[in-house]
N, C-alpha and C positions, 0 to 999 in steps of 0.2 A: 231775419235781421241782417243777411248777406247786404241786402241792399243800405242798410245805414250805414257801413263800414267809412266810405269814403268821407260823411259830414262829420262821422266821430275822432276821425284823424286830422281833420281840419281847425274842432275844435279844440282838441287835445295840442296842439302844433301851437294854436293863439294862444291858449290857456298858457303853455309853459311859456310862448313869448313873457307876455305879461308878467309870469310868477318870474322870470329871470332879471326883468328891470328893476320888477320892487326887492327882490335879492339882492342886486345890485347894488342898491339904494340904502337898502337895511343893512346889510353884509350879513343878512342873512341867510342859508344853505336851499337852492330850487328844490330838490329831492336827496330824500334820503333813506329810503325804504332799501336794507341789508338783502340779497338773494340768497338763500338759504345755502348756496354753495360757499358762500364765504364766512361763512361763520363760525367757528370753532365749537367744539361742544361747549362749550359753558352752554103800585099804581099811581098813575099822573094827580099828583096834588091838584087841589080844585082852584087854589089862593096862589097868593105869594108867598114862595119859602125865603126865610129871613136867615140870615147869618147861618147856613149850608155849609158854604165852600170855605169856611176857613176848618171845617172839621176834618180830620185824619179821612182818608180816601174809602177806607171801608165802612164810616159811619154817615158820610152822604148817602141821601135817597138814590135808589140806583132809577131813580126817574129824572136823574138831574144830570145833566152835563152842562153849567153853566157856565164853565168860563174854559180857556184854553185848554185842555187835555183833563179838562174835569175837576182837578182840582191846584190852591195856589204854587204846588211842588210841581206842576207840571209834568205830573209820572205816564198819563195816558194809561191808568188801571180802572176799569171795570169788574168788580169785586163778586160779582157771580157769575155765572153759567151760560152761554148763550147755546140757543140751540144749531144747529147743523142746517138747515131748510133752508137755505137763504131764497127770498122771493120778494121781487121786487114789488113792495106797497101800490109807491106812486113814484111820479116825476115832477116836478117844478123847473120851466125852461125859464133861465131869465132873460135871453136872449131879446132884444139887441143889446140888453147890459148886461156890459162883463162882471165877472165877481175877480176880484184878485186871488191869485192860485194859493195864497197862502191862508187866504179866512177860513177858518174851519166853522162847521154848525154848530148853534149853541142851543140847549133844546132847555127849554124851563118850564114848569106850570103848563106842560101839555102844549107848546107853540116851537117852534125851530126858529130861529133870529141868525140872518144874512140879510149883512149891509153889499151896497152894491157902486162902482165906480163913478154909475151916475149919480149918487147924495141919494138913494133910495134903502129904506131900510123895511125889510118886509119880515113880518110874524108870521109863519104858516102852519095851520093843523097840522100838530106830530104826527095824530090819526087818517088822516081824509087827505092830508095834502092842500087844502083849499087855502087861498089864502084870507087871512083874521082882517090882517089890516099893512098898510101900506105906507109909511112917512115921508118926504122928499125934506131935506135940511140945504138941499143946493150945493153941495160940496162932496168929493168922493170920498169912499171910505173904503181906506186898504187893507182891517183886517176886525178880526176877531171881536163880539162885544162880550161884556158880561154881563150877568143877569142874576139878580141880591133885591130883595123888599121888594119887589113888584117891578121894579126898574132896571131899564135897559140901559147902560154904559157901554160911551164908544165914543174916539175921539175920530176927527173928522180933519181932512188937508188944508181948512180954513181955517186952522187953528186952535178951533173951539173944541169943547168935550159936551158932548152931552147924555142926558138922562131922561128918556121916556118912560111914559106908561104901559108896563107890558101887558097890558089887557086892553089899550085902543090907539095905541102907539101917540098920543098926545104928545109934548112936548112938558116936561117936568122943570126944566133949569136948564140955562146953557152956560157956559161960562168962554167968553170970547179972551182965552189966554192969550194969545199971540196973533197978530196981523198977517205976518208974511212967511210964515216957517209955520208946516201943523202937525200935526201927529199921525207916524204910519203907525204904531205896535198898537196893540189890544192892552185893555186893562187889566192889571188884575188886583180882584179884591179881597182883603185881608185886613186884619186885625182894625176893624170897621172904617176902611179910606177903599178911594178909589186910587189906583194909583200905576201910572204911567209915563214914560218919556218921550218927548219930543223932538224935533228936528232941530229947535234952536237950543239944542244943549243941558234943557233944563228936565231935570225929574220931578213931578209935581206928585202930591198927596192931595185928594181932595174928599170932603162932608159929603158921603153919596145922599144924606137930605137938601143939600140947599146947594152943593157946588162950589162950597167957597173955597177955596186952597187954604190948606189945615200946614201942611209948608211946604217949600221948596227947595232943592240940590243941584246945580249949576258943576255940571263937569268940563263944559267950554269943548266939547265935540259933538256932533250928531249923536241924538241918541235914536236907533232905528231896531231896536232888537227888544221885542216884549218881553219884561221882567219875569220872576217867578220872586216868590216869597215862601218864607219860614223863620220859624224860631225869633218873630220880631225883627227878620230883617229881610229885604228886598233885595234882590239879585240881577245885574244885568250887564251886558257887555255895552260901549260904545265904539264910536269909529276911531277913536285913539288908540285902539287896541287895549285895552284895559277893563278888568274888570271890576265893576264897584256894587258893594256891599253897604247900602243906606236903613239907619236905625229907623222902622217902622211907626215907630212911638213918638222920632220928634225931627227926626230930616236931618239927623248928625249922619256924620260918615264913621261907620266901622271899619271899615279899610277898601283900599282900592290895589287892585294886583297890579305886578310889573308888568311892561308891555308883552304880548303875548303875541307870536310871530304868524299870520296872516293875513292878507288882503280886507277884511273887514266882518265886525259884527254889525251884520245888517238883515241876516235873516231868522228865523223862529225864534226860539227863545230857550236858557238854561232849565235844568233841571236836577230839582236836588233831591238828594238818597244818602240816608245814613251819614251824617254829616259831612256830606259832597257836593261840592256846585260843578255840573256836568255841563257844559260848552263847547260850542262844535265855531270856528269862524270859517267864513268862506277860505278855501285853501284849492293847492294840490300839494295832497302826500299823503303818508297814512305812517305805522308804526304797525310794520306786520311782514309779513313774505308779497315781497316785491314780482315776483317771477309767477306766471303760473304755475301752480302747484301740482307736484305729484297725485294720484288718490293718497287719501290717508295725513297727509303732511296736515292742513288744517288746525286739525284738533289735537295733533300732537305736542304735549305737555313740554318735553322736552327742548324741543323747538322752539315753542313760543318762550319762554322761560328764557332763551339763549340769545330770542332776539329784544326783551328785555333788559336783561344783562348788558347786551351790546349798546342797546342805548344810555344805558346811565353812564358806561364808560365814554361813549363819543353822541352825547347829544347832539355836538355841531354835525353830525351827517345824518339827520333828520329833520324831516317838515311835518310834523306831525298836525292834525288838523281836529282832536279832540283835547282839551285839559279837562284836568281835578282838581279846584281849587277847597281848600279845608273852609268850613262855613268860618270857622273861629278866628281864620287870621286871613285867609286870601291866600295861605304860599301854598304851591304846586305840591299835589300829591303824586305818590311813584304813578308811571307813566301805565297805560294799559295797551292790549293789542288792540287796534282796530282799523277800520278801509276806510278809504273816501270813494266808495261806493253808493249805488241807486242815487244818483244827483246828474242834476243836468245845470253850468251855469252858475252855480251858487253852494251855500255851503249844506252841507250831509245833511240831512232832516236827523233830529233829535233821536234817540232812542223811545222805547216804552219800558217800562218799569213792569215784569210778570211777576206771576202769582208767590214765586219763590225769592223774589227781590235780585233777580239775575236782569239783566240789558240787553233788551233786543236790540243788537246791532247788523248791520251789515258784514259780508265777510264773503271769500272765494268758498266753492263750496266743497264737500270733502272727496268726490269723483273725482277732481282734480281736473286741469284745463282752463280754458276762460270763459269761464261762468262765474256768477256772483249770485250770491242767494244770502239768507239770513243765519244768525247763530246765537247764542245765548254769551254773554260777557258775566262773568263771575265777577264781581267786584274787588274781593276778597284776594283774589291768587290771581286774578289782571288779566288773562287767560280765558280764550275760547273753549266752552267745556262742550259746548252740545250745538250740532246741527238742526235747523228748522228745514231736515228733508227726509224723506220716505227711504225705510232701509233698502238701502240697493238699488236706490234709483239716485236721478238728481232730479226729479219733482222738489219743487218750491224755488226752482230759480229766482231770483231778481233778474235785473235789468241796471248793468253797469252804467250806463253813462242816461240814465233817465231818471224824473224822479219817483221816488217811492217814500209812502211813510206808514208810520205802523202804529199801531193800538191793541191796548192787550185786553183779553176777557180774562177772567179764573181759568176758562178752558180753549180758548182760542187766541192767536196772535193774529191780529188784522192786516194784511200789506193791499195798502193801495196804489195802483197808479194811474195816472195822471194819465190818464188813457190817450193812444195814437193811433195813427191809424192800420199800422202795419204789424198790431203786436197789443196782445193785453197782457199782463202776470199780475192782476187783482188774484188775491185769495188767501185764503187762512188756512195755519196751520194747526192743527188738533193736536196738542201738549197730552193728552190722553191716549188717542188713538196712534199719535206718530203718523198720521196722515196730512196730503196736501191737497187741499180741493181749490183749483179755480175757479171765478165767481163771473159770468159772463159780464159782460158791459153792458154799467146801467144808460149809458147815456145814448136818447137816440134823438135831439135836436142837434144837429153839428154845424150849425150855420155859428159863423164867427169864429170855427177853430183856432188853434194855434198848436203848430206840435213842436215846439223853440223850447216853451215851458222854462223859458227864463226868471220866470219870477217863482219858482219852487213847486210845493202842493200844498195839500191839505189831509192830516192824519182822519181817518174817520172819527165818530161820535156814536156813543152808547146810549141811550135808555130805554127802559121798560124794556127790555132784550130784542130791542129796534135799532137796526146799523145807516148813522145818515153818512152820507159823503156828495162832495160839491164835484162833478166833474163836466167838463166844455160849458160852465156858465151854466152846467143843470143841477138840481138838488133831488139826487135819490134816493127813497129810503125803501130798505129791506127788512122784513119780519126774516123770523129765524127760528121761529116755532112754525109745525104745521099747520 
């Protein structure tokens, strides 16, 4: 990585340009991360599966990953076991079309569903790789579909939404919402709507049988960030900086947050936990140890605890770049440790929600130095409790200034990256074993690279204890049993 040092100080140099004008502008604080020296002590169904994903995460078929991180909380859990073998299936090149870095695979009723920037939307054998069938709608599409009663849901840059057959990719219903403004986020489906926001502002609920808009929510900013839903209500940030919480049953507003200080919600989408709305917007800064860290400093209780403290007393000298808003009202929950780490360009990819309901987050790692690797976020006490690395080694690195995103199994934590050329740290960590195993690079068409990875990644996908992930415009999938 000697050799990236020079691009990552160039962009790090623009990054804080930029973050100092919109400060300016806000009067709000560029950075505020405390250095610890100044701180005082204080099996594949055959059919279509019907209404799945509005069930609790461990009563989906674990053959289903049908909509963004598996299910409407957007936790990224996979509720058993995967095994250790990882071996690559197959490949699917989409090359010369690109997939946007943020689509993740959606696997339903035995087919994998990626749309593609040329209006191409393809179903391919979960098993064989081969592809089912093929759709063109003429129009690009930039993220995520979902997949409920047989049908494929995905809005499209033309404005429209629509709904295919996921058994010959027909075309079911379109609905041509908007002319000139279309939709980048994924849908998601819950409490029987489709339901997503779009560029011109507006939040739509739509009949996934006929398409008709069931209602609508007008926040008068960009909406660019795919929702998550619970408990009858819909969750999502806009470009206003704010985040709003829409009643699922009839397109009232339950509340909308105060503006919340960064550059933009425009990438992945919230995630809620134990009545928490978890939000990351693009930024720079974090609420953690600023300096490279000693060994040992990390996880230490004390420390984080102190730099806590510090903050509730002087929020204005931090840029913290994750909130917690309360599902019940929108107002800010105490604040927790965490990096704005593994990103390139854009805002932190989301956590995963493991087995123990603890947050995979990013974090320096406990060697100490400048390294960045994974940790466990305790909810509860806000606080880094547990490192995702091998005792006595720093095995499980990340990758600071690249993206990375993560998926959790019962017994594995999945980190992917968005592979380059000078550098892979794919691999999972074993919660059981306390081990770190790299996962070679699946991708071997590389015509059309791009290693900028300015538009983020893509967390892997689960079923049948089969690992998909999209990377250089290829789709790989790996078995995980012998």
């Amino acid at each position: 990585m000697n050799n990236r040092l020079h691009p990552r100080i160039f962009r790090t140099l623009l990054l804080a340009v930029l973050l100092g004008s919109m400060a300016f502008m806000s009067g709000l604080p560029v950075y505020g991360m405390i250095p610890p020296s100044t701180l005082s002590q204080i099996d594949q169904p055959s059919g279509p599966v019907d209404e799945l994903i509005n069930a609790n995460p461990e009563t989906i078929p674990t053959s289903e990953w049908a909509q963004v991180q598996r299910d409407p909380q957007h936790t990224g859990y996979y509720p058993e076991n995967l095994g250790t073998n990882f071996q690559i299936a197959w490949r699917y090149a989409f090359q010369p079309e690109k997939v946007f870095p943020q689509v993740q695979a959606i696997v339903s009723g035995g087919k994998v569903f990626v749309g593609t920037e040329m209006g191409n939307m393809y179903a391919i054998n979960a098993t064989t790789g081969q592809q089912v069938w093929k759709t063109n709608i003429g129009s690009p599409i930039l993220n995520s579909v979902a997949v409920d009663g047989g049908k494929v849901f995905f809005g499209a840059l033309d404005g429209a939404v629509y709904a295919l057959n996921a058994a010959d990719g027909t075309q079911i219903w379109k609905n041509q919402i908007s002319t000139f403004q279309g939709f980048s986020t994924a849908p998601v489906v819950a409490d029987g709507k489709v339901m997503l926001g779009g560029r011109n502002g507006v939040f739509y609920a739509l009949n996934p049988d006929n398409g008709q808009i069931v209602w609508s929510y007008s926040v008068g900013s960009p909406i660019l960030q795919t929702a998550a839903w619970n408990n009858g209500k819909v969750y999502f940030g806009a470009m206003d900086m704010r985040v709003y919480a829409i009643q699922s049953a009839n397109g009232s507003l339950a509340w909308k947050s105060a503006p919340l200080p960064g550059m933009a919600f425009k990438d992945y989408w919230p995630i809620v936990h134990n009545g928490l709305v978890y939000i990351r917007p693009m930024g720079y800064g974090y609420v953690g140890i600023s300096d490279p860290p000693s060994p040992n400093q990390v996880l230490d209780a004390t420390l984080q605890q102190n730099i806590l403290a510090n903050y509730a007393a002087n929020p204005q000298n931090y840029s913290p770049t994750l909130f917690r808003l309360n599902e019940s009202n929108g107002e800010q929950a105490p604040m927790v440790i965490h990096y704005n780490f593994q990103t390139m360009n854009g805002a932190t990819p989301p956590p995963c929600i493991d087995r123990d309901g603890y947050l995979i987050m990013p974090s320096w790692t406990p060697a100490g130095g400048y390294s960045s690797g994974w940790a466990r976020l305790n909810p509860t006490s806000r606080i880094l409790v547990d490192a995702l690395v091998e005792t006595g080694s720093n095995e499980g690195k990340g990758n600071q200034d690249e993206t990375m995103n993560v998926t959790c199994s019962r017994n594995l934590i999945l980190a992917m990256h968005i592979e380059e050329e000078n550098a892979n740290f794919t691999g999972y960590y074993n919660l059981d074993t306390r081990q770190w195993t790299q996962i070679p690079a699946g991708a071997t068409n590389r015509q059309m690279q791009n290693n900028t990875q300015g538009g983020g990644g893509n967390p892997a996908s689960i079923a049948n204890g089969w690992v998909y992930h999209i990377t250089y415009y290829e789709l790989v999938a790996r078995r995980t049993q012998p």
